[in-house]
C-alpha positions in Angstrom: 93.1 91.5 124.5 94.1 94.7 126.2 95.1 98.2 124.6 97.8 100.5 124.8 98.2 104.3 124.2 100.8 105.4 120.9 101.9 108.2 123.6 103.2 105.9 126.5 99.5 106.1 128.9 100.8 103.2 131.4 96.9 102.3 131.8 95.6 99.2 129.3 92.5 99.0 128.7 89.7 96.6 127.5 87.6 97.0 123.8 84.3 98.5 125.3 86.1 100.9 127.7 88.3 102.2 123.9 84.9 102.1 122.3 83.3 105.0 124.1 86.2 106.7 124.9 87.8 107.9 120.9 91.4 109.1 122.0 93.2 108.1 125.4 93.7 109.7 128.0 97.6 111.5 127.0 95.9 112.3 123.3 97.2 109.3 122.0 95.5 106.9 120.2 94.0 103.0 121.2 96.2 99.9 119.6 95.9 96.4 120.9 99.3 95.0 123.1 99.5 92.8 120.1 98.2 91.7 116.8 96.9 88.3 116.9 98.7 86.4 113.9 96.5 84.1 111.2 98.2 81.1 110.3 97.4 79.4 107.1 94.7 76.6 108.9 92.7 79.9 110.0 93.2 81.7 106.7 91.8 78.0 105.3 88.9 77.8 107.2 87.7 81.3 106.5 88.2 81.4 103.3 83.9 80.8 101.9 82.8 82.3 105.2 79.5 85.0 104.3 81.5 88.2 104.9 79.5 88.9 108.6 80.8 85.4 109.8 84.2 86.8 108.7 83.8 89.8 110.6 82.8 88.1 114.0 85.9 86.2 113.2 88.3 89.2 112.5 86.5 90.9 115.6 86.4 87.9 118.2 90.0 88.0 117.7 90.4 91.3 119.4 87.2 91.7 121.3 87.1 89.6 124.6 85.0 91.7 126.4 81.2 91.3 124.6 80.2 87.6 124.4 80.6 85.7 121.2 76.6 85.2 120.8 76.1 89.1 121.3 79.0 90.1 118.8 78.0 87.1 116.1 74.5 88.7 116.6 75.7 91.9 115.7 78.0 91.1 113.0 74.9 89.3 111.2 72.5 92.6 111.7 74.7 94.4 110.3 76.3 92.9 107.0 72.8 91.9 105.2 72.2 91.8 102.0 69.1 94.1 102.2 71.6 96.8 103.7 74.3 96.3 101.6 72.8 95.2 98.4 74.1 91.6 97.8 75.1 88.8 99.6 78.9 89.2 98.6 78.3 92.5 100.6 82.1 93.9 99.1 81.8 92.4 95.7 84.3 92.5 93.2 84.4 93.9 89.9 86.9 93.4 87.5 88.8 96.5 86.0 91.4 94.0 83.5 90.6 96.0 80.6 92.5 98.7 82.1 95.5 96.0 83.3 95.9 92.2 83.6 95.2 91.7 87.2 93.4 95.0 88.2 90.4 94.6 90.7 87.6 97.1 92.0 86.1 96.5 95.4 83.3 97.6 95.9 82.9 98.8 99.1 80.1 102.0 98.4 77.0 100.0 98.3 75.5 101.2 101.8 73.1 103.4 103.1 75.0 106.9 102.2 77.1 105.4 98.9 80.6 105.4 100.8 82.9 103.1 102.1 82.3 105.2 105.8 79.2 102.4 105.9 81.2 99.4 106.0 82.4 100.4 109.7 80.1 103.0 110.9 76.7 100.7 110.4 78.4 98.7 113.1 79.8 100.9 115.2 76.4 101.9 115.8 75.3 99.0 116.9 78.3 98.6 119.2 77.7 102.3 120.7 74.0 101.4 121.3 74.5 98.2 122.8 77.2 99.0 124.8 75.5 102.3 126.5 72.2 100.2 127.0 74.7 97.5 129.0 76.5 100.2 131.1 72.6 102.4 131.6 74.7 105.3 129.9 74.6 107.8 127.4 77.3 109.2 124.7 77.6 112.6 123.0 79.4 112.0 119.8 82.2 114.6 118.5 83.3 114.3 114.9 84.5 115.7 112.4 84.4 115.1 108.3 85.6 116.6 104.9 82.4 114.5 103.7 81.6 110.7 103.7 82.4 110.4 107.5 79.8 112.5 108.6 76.6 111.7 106.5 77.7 107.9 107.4 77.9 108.6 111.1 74.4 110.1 111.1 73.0 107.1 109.6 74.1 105.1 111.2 73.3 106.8 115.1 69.9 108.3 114.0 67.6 107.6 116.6 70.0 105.6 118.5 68.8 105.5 122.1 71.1 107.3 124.3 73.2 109.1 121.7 73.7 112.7 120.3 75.7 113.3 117.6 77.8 116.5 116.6 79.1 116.7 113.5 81.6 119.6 112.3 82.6 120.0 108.9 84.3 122.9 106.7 81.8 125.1 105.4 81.3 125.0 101.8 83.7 122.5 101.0 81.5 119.4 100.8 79.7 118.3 97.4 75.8 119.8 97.4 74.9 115.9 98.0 77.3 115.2 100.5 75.9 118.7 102.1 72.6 117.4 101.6 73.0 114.0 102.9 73.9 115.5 106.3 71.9 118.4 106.3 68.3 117.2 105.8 68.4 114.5 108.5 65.7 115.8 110.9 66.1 113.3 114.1 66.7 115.6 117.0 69.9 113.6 117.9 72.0 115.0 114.6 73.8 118.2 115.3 75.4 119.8 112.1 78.1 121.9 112.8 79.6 123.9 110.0 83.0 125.3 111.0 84.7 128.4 108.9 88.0 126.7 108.3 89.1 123.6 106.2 88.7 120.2 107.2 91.9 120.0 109.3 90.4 123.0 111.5 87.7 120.4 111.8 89.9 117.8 113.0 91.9 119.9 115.5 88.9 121.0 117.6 87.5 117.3 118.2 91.3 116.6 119.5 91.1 119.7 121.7 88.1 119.0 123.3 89.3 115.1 123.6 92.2 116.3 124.8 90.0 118.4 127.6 89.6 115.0 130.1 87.4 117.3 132.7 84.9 118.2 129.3 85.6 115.1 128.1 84.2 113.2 131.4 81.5 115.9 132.1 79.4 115.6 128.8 80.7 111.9 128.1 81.9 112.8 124.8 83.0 109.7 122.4 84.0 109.9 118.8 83.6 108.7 115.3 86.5 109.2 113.6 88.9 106.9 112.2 90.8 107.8 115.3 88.2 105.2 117.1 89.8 102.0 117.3 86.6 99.9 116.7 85.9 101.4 113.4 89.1 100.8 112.2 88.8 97.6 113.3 86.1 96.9 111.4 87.5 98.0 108.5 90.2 95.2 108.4 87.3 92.9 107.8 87.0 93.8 104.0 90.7 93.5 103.6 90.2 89.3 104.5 87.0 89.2 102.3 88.9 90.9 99.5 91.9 88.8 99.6 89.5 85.9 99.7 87.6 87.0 96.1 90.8 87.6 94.4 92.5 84.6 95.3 92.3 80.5 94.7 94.9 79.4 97.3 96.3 80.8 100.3 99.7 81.0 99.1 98.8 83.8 96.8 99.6 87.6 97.3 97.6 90.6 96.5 98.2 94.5 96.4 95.7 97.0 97.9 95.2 100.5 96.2 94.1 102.8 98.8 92.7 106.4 98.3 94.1 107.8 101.4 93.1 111.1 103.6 93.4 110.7 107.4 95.0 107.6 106.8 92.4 105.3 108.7 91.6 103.1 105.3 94.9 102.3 104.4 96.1 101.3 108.5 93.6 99.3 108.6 95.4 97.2 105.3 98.3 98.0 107.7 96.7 95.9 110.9 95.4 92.8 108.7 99.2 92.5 107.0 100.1 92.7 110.4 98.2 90.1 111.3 99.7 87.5 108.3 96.8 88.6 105.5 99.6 88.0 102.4 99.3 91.3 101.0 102.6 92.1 98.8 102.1 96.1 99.1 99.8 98.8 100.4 99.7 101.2 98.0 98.8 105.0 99.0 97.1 107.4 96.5 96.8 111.3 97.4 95.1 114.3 95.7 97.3 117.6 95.4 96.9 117.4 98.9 100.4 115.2 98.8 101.5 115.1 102.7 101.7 111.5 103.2 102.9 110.8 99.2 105.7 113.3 100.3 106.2 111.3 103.6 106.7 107.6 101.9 108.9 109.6 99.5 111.0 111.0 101.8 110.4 111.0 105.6 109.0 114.1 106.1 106.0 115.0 107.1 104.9 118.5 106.9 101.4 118.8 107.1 100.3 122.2 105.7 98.5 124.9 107.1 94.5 125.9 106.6 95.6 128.7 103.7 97.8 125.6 101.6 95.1 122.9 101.6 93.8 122.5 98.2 90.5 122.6 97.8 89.6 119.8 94.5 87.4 117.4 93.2 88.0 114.8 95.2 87.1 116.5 98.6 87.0 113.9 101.3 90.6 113.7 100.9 91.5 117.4 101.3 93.0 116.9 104.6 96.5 117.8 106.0 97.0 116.3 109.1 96.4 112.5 109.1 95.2 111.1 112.2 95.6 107.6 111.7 99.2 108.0 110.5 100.4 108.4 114.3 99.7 104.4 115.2 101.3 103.6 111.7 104.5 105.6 113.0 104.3 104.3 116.6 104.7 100.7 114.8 107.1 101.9 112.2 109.2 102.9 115.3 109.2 99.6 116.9 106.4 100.6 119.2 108.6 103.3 121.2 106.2 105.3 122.9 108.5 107.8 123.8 109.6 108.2 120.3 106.0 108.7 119.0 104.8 111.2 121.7 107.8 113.7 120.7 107.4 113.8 117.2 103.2 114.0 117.0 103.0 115.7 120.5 106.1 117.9 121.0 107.9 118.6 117.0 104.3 118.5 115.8 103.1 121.4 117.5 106.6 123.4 117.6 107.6 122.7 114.4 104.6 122.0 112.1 106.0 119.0 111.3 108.9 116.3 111.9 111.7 114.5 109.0 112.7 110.6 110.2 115.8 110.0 111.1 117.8 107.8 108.3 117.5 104.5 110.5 114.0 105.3 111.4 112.8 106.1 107.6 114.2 102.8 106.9 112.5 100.6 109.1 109.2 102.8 107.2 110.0 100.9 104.0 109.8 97.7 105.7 105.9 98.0 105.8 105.4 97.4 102.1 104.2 100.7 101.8 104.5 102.8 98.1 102.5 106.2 97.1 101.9 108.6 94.2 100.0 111.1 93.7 96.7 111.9 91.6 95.5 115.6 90.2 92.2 117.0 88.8 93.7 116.2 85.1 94.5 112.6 86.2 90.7 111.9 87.8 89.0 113.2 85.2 91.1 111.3 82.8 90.9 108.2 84.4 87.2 107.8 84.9 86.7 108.9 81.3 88.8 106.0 80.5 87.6 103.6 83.5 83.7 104.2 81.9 85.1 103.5 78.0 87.1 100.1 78.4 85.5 98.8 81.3 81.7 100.2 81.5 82.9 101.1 85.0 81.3 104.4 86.2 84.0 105.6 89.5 83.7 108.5 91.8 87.0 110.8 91.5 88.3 109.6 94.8 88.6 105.7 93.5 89.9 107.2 90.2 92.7 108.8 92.2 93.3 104.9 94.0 92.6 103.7 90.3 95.5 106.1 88.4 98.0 105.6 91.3 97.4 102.0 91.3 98.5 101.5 87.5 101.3 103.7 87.8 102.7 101.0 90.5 101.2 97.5 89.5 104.2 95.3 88.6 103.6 92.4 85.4 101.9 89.4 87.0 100.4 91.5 90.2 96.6 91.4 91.5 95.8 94.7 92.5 92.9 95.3 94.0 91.6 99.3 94.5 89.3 99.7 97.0 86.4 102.2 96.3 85.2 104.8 98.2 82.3 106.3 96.9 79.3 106.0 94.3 79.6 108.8 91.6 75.9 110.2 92.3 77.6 112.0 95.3 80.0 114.0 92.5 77.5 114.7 89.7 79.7 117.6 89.5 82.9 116.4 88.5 81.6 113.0 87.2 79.5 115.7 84.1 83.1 117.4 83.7 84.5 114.1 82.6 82.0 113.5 80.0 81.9 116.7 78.9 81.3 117.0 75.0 81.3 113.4 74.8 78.3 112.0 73.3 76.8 109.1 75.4 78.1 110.3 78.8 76.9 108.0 81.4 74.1 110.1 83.9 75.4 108.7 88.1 72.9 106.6 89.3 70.8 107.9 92.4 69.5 104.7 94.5 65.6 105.8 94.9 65.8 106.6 98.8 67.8 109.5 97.9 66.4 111.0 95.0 65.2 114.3 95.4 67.6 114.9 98.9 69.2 118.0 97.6 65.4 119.9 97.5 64.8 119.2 101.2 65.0 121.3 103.9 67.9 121.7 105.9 69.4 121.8 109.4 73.1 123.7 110.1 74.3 125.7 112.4 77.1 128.0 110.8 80.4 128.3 114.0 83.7 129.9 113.4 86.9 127.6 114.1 87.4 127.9 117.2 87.4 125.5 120.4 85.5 127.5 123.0 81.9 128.2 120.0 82.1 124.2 119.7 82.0 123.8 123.5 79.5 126.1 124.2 77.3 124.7 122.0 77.5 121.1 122.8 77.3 122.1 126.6 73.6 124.3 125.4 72.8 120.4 123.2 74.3 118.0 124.7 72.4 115.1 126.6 
């Protein structure tokens, strides 16, 4: 299995050289040649697998270059129980009193309560055993509106041979998401807190990927969603989730997806593509609509640092969805040519790009439908998730929760995946219940009680390029 660039690169390239690497080398982004199909004897005979067996399936598929005993070994480190609390390791919970049919997957039961832990616990066991292999070492750029970050950091603390630099928009995380990042004292973790929005972020890890002589010098590698391999190891849960819901492989399932930089909901994207029978991939935003407006209409016209919303649902105030470019390069028949003027050239000179007709129709080919979910509608429905269900949700699966029921059809299994435990929103979570006598108190599993009294660790840049280099070249190792 070889990879390809979104922008048209004529290089391919093999799963350990995309690993380290984050973006290639024109600024587009890592997709295999080809997506390996699953015909129904495969589907058959891993349907019962223990969900790491299923990964080292789902992974051998597109990984040729680690041996199969390495990668099983891996795979089975990584999904345990004692890491991920149960053997089911994405269990499901049943959310029918809401709607016949309607499913909760838990995918938030990790080390830093978000669904970031489902990839990011093996990515770093990828990154260290691939550096150890090659006698190298990795500084990681990243950037996060929340979950990312804190899950990146746990996952690489320690890790011989890797520093990480996390940036985030300052004063837009929750206090525990803050404090989740913040108090980490392993000299590895850098905090970066940018003066900007998320999106400001986002736009200086792709200038300095974009920088191949910086790039090269420091060996800089990335976390983000716009890393193949984590997306990758995101389709897993997809399979496993399909698997719980369903009795035979005939059966069809929808996936409600709380959606910021897009990465979650490709990665539905890749295992449909693949022959997973899911029906429709349904995409939930926050007021921060872009992508509802896109599957609406064909536009997309991400909005600048002053019009992004800052809400209750934070780690899906972002504008500019990474991800969405290898959607669009597929959406377009794979034309590289196509893909590099609209996210490389009308991106940057016109803010933004509208499909043309022909194009926007092949779009609604991909079983794709969105809406759109505000502070009213999260707080409503985790009010109403908690009284019929005894379901306690963060606000980001209500969002995936309230957009799913406005689009499950009589007869459908829906599933919603979730993306966070509510003890990271205590906030929003006591707004809820406000008034209400019996409101529900969020959990705190016991390794994190008392993290929002410790010291921290932050340094405080503006949003700009050149502070972000300078500083990694003073860190870096």
């Amino acid at each position: 299995m070889k990879y390809l660039s979104t922008r048209g690169d004529p290089a391919r390239a093999g799963f350990s050289d995309i690993l380290l690497e984050g973006l290639a080398p024109d600024g587009g982004l890592y997709l295999p040649e080809r997506y390996p199909r699953v015909d129904a004897a495969t589907l058959a005979r891993w349907r019962g697998l223990p969900y790491a067996e299923l990964a080292f399936e789902v992974l051998s598929l597109f990984i040729a270059d680690i041996p199969a005993a390495d990668l099983r070994r891996l795979t089975a480190e990584t999904y345990d129980e004692a890491t991920f609390g149960s053997a089911a390791i994405t269990p499901l919970r049943p959310l029918t009193a809401l709607a016949d049919g309607l499913w909760l997957q838990g995918l938030s039961n990790g080390p830093t309560l978000a669904f970031k832990d489902m990839a990011m616990q093996l990515l770093g066991r990828l990154f260290e055993y691939e550096l150890a292999r090659r006698g190298e070492h990795l500084n990681i750029l990243g950037a996060t509106s929340g979950d990312t970050g804190s899950a990146a950091e746990y996952a690489m603390r320690g890790k011989r041979g890797i520093q990480v630099f996390m940036l985030s928009p300052h004063g837009r995380m929750s206090p525990f998401q803050q404090a989740q990042m913040f108090s980490l004292p392993d000299a590895n973790i850098h905090n970066l807190a940018v003066q900007g929005v998320f999106d400001d972020c986002q736009d200086i890890v792709k200038a300095v990927g974009n920088d191949l002589e910086f790039k090269r010098r420091h060996r800089i590698g990335t976390v983000n969603s716009i890393n193949w391999a984590r997306l990758l190891a995101q389709v897993v849960y997809y399979f496993a989730g399909y698997f719980a819901a369903t009795k035979s492989d005939q059966d069809q399932v929808s996936f409600a997806v709380p959606s910021g930089n897009f990465g979650n909901i490709c990665a539905g994207h890749v295992a449909r593509s693949m022959g997973l029978p899911i029906a429709r991939l349904v995409l939930a935003t926050n007021e921060n609509d872009v992508l509802d407006e896109f599957f609406r209409t064909g536009a997309y016209r991400p909005r600048g640092s002053a019009d992004t919303h800052e809400t209750s649902s934070p780690s899906m105030d972002i504008s500019k969805a990474s991800n969405f470019e290898r959607f669009v390069f597929d959406a377009l028949g794979r034309d590289a040519a196509r893909t590099r003027a609209l996210f490389a050239d009308a991106l940057a000179r016109d803010g933004g790009f509208v499909l043309a007709a022909d194009e926007f129709a092949r779009v609604g080919t991909y079983g794709f439908v969105s809406g759109r979910s505000t502070h009213a509608d999260r707080l409503a429905t985790i009010r109403e998730t908690w009284q019929r269900c005894g379901e306690l949700i963060d606000p980001h699966t209500a969002d995936g929760v309230k957009v799913a029921r406005q689009h499950q059809r009589p007869g459908e299994t829906m599933i919603v995946l979730e993306t966070a435990l509510p003890a990271k929103f205590a906030a929003t979570i006591g707004e809820a219940f406000a008034g209400l006598a019996g409101a529900p108190a969020p959990a705190v599993p016991k390794a994190l009680q008392g993290i929002e009294s410790l010291p921290r660790r932050c340094t405080v840049l503006p949003a700009d390029v050149a502070a972000v280099r300078r500083y990694i070249e003073e860190h870096a190792g």
